[in-house]
N, CA, C and O atoms as a DFTB+ gen file, in Angstrom:
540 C
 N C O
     1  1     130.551      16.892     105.014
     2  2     129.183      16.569     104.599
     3  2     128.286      17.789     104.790
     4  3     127.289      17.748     105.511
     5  1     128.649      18.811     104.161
     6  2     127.718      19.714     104.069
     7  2     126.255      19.916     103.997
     8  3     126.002      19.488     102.870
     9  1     125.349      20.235     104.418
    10  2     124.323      20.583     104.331
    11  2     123.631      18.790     104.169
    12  3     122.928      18.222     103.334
    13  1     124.367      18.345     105.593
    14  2     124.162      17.007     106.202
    15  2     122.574      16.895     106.476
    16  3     121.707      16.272     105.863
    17  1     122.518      17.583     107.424
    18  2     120.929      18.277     108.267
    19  2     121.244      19.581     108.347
    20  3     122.336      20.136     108.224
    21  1     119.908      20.118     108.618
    22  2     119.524      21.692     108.993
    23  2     119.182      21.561     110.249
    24  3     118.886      20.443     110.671
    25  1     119.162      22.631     111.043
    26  2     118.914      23.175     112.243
    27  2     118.443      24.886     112.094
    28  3     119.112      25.788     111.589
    29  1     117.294      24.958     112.613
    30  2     116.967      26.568     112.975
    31  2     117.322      26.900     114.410
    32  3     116.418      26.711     115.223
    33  1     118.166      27.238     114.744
    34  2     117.871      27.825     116.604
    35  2     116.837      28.594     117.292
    36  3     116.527      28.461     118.476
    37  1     116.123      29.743     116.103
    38  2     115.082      30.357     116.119
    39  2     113.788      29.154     116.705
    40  3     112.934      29.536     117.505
    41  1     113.805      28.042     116.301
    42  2     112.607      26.950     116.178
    43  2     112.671      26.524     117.556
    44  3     113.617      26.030     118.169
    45  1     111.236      26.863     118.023
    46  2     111.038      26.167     119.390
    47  2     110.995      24.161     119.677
    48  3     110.769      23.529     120.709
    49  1     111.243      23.792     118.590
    50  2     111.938      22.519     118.619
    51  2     113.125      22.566     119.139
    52  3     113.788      23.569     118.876
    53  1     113.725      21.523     120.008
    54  2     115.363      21.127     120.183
    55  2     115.758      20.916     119.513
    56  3     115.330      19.953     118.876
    57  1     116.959      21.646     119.046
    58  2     117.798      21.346     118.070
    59  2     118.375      19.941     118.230
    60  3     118.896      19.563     117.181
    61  1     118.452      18.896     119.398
    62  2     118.648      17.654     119.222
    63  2     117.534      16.811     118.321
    64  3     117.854      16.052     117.406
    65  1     116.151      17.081     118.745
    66  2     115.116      16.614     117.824
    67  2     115.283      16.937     116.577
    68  3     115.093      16.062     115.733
    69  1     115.713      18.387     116.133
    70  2     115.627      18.359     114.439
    71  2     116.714      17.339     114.497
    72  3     116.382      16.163     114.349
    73  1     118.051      17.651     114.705
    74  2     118.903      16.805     114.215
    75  2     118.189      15.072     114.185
    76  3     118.097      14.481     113.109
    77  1     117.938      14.713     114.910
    78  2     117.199      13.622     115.136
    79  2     116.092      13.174     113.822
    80  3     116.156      12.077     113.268
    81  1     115.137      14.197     113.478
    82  2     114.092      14.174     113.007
    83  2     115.297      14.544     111.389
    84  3     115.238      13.647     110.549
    85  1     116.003      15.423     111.133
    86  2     116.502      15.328     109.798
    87  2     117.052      13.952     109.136
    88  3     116.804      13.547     108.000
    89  1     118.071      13.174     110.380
    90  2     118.154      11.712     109.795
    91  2     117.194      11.127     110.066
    92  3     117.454       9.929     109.952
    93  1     115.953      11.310     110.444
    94  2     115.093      10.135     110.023
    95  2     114.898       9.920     108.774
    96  3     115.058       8.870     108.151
    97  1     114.271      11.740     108.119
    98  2     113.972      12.395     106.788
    99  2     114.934      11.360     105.767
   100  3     114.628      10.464     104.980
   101  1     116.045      11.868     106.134
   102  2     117.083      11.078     105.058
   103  2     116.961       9.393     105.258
   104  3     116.956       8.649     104.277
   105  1     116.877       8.953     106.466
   106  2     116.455       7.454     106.101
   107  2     115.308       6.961     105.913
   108  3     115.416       5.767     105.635
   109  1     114.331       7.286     105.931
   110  2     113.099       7.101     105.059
   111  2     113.183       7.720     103.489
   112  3     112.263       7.395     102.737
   113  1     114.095       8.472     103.038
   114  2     113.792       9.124     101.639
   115  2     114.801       8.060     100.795
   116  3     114.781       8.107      99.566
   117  1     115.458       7.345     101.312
   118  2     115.832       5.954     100.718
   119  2     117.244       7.086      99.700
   120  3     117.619       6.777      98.569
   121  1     117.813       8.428     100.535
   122  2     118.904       9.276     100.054
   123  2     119.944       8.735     100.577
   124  3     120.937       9.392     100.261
   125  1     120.293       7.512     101.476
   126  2     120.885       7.233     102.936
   127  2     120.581       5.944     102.621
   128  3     119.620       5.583     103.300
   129  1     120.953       5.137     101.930
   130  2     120.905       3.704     101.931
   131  2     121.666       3.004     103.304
   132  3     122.656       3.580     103.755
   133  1     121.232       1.898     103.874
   134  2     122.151       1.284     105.125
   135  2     123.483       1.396     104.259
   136  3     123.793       1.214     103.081
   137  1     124.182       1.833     105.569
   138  2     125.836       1.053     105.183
   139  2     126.292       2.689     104.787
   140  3     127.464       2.774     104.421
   141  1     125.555       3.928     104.812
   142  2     126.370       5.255     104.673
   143  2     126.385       5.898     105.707
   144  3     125.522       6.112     106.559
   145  1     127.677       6.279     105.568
   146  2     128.341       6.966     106.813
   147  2     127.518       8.443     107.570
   148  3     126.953       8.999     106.628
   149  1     127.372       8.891     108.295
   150  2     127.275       9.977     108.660
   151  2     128.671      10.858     109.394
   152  3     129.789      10.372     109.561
   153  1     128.311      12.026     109.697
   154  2     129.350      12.930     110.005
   155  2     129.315      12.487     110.986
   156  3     128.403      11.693     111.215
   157  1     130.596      12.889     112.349
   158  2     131.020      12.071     113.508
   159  2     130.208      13.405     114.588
   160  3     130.047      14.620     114.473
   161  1     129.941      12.620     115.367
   162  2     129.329      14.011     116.651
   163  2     130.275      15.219     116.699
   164  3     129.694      16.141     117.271
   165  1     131.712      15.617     116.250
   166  2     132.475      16.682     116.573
   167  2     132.139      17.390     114.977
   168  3     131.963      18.605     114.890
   169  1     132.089      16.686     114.019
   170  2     132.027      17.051     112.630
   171  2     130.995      17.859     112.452
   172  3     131.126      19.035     112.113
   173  1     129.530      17.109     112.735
   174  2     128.185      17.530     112.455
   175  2     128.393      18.712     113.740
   176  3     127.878      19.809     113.524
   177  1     128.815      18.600     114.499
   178  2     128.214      20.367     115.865
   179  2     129.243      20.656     114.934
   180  3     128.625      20.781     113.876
   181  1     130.314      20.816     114.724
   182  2     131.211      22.054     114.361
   183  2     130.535      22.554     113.113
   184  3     130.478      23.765     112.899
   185  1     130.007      21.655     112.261
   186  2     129.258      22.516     111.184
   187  2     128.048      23.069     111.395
   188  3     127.698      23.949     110.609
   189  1     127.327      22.758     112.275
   190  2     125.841      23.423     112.546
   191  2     125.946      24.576     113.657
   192  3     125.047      25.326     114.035
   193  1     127.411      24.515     114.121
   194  2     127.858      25.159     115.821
   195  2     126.939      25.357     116.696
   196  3     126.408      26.409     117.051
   197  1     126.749      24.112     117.085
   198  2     125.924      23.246     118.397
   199  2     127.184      22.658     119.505
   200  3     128.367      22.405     119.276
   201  1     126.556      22.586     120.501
   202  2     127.276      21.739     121.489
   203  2     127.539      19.701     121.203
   204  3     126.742      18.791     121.432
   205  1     128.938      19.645     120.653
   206  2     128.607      18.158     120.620
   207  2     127.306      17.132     121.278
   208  3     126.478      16.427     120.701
   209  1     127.546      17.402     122.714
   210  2     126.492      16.330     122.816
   211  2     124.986      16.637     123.193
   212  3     124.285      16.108     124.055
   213  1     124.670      17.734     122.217
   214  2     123.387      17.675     121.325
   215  2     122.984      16.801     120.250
   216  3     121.882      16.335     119.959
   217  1     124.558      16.639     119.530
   218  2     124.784      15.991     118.518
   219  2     124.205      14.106     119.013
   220  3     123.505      13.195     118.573
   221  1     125.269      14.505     120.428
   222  2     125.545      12.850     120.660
   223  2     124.440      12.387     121.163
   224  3     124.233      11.177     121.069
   225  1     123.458      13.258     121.825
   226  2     121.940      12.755     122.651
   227  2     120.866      12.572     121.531
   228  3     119.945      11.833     121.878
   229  1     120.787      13.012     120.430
   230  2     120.314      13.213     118.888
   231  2     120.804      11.650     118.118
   232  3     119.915      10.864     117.791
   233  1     122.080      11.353     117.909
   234  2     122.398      10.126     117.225
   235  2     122.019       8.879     118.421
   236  3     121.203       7.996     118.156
   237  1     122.547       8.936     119.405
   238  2     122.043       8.167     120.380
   239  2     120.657       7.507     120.294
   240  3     120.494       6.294     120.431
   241  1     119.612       8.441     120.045
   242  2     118.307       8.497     120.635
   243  2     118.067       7.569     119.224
   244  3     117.210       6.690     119.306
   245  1     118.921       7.762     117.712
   246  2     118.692       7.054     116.602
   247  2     119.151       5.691     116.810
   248  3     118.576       4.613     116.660
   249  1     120.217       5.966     117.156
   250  2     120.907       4.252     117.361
   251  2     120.113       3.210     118.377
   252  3     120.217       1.984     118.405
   253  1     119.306       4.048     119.184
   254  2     118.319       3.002     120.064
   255  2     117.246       2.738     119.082
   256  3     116.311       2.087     119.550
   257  1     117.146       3.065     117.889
   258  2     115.687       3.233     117.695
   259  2     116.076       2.513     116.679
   260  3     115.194       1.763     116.260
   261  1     117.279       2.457     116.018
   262  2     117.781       1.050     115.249
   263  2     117.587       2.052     113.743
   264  3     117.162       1.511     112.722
   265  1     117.771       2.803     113.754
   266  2     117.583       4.222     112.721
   267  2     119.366       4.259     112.351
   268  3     119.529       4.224     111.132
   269  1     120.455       4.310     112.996
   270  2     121.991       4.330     113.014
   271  2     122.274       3.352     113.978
   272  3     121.601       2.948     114.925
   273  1     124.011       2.868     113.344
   274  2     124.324       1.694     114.016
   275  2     125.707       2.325     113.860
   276  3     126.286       2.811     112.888
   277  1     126.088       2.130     115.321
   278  2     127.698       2.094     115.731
   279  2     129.037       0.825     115.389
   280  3     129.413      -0.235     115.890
   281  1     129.358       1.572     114.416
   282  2     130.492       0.374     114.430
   283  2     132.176       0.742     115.050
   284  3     132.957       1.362     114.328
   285  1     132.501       0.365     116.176
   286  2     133.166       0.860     117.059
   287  2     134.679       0.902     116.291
   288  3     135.107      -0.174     115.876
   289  1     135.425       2.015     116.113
   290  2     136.178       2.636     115.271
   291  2     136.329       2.504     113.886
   292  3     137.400       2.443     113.282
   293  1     135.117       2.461     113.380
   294  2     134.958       2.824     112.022
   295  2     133.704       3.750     111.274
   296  3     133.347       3.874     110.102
   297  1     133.083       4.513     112.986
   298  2     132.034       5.045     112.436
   299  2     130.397       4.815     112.974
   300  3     129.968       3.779     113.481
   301  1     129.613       6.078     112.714
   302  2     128.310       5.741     112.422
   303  2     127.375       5.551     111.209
   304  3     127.138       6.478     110.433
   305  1     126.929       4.498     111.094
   306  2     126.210       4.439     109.374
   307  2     124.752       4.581     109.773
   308  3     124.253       4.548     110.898
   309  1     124.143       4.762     108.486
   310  2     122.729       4.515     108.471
   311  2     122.372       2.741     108.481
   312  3     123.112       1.969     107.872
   313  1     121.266       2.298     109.178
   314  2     121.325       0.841     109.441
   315  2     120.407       0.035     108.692
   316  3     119.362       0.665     108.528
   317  1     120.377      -1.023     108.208
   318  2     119.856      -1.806     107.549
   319  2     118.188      -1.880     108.496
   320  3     118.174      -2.215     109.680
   321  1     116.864      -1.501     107.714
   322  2     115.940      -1.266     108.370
   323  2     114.982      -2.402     107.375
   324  3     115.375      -3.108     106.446
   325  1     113.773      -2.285     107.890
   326  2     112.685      -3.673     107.163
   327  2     111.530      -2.130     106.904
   328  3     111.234      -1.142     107.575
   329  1     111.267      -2.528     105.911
   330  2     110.473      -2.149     104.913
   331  2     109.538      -1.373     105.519
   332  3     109.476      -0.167     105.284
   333  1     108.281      -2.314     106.808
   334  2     107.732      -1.741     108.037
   335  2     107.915      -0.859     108.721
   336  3     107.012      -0.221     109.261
   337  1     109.509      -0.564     108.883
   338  2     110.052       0.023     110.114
   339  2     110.085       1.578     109.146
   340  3     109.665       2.611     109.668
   341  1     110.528       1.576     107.982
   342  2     110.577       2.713     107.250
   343  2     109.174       3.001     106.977
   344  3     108.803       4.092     107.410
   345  1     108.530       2.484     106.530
   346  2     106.816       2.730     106.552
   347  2     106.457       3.904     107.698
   348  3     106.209       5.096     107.514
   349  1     106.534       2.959     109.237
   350  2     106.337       3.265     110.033
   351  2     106.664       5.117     110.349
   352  3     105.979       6.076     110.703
   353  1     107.974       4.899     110.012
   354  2     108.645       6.295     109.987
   355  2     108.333       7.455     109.275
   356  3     108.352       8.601     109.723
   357  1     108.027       7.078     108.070
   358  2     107.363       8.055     107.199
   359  2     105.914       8.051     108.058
   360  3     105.545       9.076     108.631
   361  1     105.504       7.406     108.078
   362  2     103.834       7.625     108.721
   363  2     104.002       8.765     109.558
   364  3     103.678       9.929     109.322
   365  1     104.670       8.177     110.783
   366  2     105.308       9.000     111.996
   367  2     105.301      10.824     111.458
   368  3     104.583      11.742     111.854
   369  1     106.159      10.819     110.660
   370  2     107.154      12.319     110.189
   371  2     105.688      12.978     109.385
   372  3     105.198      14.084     109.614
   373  1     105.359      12.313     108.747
   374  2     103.874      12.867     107.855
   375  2     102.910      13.544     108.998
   376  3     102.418      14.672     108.975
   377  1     102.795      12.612     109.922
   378  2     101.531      12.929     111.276
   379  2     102.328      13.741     111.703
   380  3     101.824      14.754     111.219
   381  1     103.064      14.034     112.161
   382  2     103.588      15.182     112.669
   383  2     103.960      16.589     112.135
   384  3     104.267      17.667     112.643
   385  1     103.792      16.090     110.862
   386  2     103.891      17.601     109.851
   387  2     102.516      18.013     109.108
   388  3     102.303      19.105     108.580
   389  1     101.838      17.176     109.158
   390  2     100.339      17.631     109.222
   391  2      99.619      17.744     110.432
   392  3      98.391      17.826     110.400
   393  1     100.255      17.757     111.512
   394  2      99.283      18.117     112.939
   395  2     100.305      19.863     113.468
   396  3      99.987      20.632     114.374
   397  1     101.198      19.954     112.759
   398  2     101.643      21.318     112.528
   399  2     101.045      22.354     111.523
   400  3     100.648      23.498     111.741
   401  1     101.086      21.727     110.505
   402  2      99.978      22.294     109.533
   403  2      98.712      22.807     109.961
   404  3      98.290      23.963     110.007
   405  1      98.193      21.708     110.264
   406  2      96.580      22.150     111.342
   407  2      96.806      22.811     111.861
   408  3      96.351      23.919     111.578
   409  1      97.330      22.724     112.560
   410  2      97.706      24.028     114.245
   411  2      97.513      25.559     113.364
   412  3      96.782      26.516     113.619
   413  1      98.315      25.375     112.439
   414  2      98.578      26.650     111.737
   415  2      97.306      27.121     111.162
   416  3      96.996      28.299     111.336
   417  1      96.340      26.133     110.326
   418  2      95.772      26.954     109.647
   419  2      94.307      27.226     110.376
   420  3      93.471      27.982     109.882
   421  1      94.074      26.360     111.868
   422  2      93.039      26.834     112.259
   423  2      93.368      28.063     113.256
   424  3      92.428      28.698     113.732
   425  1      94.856      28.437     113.608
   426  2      94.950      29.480     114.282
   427  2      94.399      30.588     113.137
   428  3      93.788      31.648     113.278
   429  1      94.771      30.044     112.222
   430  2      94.660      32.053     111.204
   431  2      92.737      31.503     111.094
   432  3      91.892      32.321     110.731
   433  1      92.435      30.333     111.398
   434  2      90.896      30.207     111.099
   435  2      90.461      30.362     109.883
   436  3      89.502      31.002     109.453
   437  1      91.810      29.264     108.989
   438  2      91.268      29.034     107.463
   439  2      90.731      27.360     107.835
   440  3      91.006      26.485     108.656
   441  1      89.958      27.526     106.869
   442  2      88.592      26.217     106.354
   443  2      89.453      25.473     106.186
   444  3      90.585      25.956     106.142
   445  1      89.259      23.684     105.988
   446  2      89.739      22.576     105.607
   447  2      89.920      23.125     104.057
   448  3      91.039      23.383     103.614
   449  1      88.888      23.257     103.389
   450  2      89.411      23.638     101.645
   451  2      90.055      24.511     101.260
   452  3      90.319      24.688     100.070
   453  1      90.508      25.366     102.378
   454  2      91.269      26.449     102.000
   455  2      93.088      26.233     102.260
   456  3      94.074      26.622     101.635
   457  1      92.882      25.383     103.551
   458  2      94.049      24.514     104.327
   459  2      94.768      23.985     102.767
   460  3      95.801      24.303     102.177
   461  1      93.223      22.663     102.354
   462  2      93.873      22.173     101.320
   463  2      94.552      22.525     100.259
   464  3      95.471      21.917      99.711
   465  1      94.066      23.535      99.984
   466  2      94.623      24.338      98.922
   467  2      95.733      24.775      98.984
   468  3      96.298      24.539      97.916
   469  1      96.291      25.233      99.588
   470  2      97.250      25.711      99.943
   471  2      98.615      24.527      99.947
   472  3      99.724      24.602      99.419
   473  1      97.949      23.396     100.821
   474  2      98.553      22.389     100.593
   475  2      99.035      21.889      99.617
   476  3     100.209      21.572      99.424
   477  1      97.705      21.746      98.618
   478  2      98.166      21.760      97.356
   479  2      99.487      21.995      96.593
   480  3     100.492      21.435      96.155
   481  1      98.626      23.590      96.752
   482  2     100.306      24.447      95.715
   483  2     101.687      24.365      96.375
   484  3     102.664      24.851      95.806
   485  1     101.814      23.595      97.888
   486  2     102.969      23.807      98.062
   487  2     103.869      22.495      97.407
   488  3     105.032      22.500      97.004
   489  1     102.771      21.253      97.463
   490  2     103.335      20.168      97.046
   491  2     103.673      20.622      95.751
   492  3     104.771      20.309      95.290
   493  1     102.851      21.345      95.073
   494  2     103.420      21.051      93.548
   495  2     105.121      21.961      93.420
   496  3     106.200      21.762      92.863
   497  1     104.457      23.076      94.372
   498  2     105.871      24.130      94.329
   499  2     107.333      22.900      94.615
   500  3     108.321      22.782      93.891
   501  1     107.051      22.205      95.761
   502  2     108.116      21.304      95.846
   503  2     108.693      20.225      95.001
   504  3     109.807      19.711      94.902
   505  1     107.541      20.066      94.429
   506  2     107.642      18.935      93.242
   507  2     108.055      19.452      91.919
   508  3     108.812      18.893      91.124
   509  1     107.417      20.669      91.778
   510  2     108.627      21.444      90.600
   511  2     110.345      21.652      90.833
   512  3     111.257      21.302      90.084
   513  1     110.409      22.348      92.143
   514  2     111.707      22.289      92.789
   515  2     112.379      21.271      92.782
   516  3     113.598      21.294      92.616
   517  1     111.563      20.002      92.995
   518  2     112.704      18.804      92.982
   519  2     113.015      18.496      91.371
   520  3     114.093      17.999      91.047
   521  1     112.126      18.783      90.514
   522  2     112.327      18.367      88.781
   523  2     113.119      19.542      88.140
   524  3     113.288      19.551      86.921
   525  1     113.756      20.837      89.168
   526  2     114.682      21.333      88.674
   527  2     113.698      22.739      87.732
   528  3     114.107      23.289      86.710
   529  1     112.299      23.061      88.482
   530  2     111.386      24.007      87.821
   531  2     111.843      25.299      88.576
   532  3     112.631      25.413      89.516
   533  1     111.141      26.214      87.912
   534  2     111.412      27.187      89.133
   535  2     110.327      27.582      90.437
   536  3     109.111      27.388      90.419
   537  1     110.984      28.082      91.363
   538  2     109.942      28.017      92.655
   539  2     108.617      29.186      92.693
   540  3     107.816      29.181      93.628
């Protein structure tokens, strides 16, 4: 499962949190319907070359949160979630990537309309990228 999740090591985030925070991404983007498999804790570190149980303190922290569900020798899937709970999640991942954003643009001490702007063009840059435009 290639290019399952990303990880930066450079990123003063834990690489258990991205991992963490990438399957949320994928189960809120409705890419990860319940009932699909993910890579096994030895699979996903050997491809990102992390320490397994980064991996395993990362899926763990999902499976409490009812995000992945263990089915005992056949795997971890993505789990059947309520509508709310994915809401919730996206809310979550949004506030947290716009209170990074902020951080950023009042350190350089750009304006809210300038913030926005910027904002702007990146959504569209991404939104071309996803329709297959160029970047």
């Amino acid at each position: 499962m290639a290019g399952f999740v990303n990880v930066d090591p450079s990123d003063a985030v834990p690489i258990w949190k991205q991992i963490e925070d990438g399957v949320r991404r994928l189960a809120v983007s409705g890419s990860s319907p319940a009932g699909t498999g993910v890579p096994s804790v030895r699979e996903l570190a050997r491809e990102l070359r992390v320490n397994p149980a980064t991996v395993a303190k990362a899926y763990s922290r999902l499976a409490e949160a009812g995000v992945l569900i263990v089915r005992r020798g056949e795997g971890t899937f993505f789990a059947e979630r309520s509508e709310d709970d994915i809401r919730k999640d996206r809310q979550r991942i949004l506030s947290e990537g716009a209170l990074r954003f902020a951080e950023v643009a009042v350190m350089v001490q750009a304006g809210r309309a300038e913030a926005a702007e910027e904002l702007d063009r990146a959504f569209e840059k991404m939104q071309s990228n996803e329709s297959g435009g160029e970047a």
